[in-house]
C-alpha positions in Angstrom: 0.0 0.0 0.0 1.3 3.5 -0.9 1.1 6.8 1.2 -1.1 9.3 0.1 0.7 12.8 -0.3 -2.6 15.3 0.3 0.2 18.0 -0.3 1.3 16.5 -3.3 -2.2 15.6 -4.7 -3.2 19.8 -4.0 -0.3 20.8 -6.0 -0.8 18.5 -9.1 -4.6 19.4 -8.8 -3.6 23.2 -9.3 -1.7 22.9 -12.2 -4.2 20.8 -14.0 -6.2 23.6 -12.9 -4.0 25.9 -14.6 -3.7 24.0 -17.7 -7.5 23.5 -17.9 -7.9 27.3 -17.8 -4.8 27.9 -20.4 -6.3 25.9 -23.0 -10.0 26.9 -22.9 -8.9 30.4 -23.1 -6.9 29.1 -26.1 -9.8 26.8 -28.0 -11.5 30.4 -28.0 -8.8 31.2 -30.9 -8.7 27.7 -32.3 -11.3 27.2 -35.5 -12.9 24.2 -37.4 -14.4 23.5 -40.4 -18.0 22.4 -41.7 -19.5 22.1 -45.1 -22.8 21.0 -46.4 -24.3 20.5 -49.6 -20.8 19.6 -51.5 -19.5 23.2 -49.9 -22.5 25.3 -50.4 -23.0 26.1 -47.0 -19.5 26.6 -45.0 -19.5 27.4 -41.3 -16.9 27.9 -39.1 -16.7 27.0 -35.4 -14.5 28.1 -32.6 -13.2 25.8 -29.6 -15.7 27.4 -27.4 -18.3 25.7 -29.9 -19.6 28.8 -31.3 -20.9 29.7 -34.6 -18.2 32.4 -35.3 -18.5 32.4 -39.4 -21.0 30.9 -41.8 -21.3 31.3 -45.5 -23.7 30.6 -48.0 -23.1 30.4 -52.0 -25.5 32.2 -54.0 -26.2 29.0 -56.3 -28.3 27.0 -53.0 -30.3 30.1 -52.3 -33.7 29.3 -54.3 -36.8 31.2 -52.6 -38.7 28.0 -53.8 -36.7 25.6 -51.9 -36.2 27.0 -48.6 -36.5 24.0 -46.7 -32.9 22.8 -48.7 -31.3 25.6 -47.5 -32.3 25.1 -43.7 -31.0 21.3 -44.1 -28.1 22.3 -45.6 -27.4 24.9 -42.9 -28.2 22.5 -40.0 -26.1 20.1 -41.1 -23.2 22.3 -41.3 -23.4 23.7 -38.1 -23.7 20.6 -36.7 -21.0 19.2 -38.1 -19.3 21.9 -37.0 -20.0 21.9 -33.7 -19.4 18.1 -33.5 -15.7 18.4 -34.7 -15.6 22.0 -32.2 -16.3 19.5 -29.7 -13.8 16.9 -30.6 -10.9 19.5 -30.8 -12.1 20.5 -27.3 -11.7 17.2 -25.7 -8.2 16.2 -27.7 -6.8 19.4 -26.2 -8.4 19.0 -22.4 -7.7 15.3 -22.5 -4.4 15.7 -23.3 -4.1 18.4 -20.5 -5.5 15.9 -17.8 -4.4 12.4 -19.2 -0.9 14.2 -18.8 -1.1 14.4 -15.0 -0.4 11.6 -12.6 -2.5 11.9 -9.5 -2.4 9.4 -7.6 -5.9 7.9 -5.8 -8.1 9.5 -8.6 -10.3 7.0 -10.6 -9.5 7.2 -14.7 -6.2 9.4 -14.6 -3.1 8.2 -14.6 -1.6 6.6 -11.1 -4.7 5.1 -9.9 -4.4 1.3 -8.7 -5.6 -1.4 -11.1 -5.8 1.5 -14.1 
């Protein structure tokens, strides 16, 4: 059985802390990518997972088809905020899987993990 450093544990807690904060203040500046429609309908994502650019090309827009255009649209910004969200947990999990604190269940150090 190993002895538990509380002091130790505090410390590595604060710089994961630290890190955490770093790089969501970071995935703010960090873009993706969407498009729908064969590039049609581009949006543009930031780590934060918002909406920070989309654009349209003039061919899609058809004021008798307006229902295309909102599927086209929705499935851009989803995809966009799907790979927003994917960027967002590379980056953290790399941040936390980096640490080794001991006694916490799924990071590094635990027993039997």
């Amino acid at each position: 059985m190993t002895v538990f450093d509380v002091n130790k544990m505090m410390k590595q807690v604060q710089k994961l802390q630290a890190e955490m904060a770093r790089v969501q203040e970071e995935l703010g500046g960090r873009t993706v990518e969407a498009t729908a429609g064969g590039g049609a309908v581009r949006v543009t994502c930031n780590g934060h997972q918002e909406v920070v650019r989309l654009e349209i090309d003039r061919s899609v827009v058809d004021p008798d088809d307006v229902e295309m255009l909102q599927d086209l649209i929705t499935a851009a910004v989803n995809e966009g905020l799907r790979r927003a969200r994917e960027l967002a947990a590379a980056e953290l999990g790399r941040v936390a899987g980096g640490l080794n604190l001991p006694g916490v269940p799924g990071l590094p150090g635990f027993p039997g993990v």
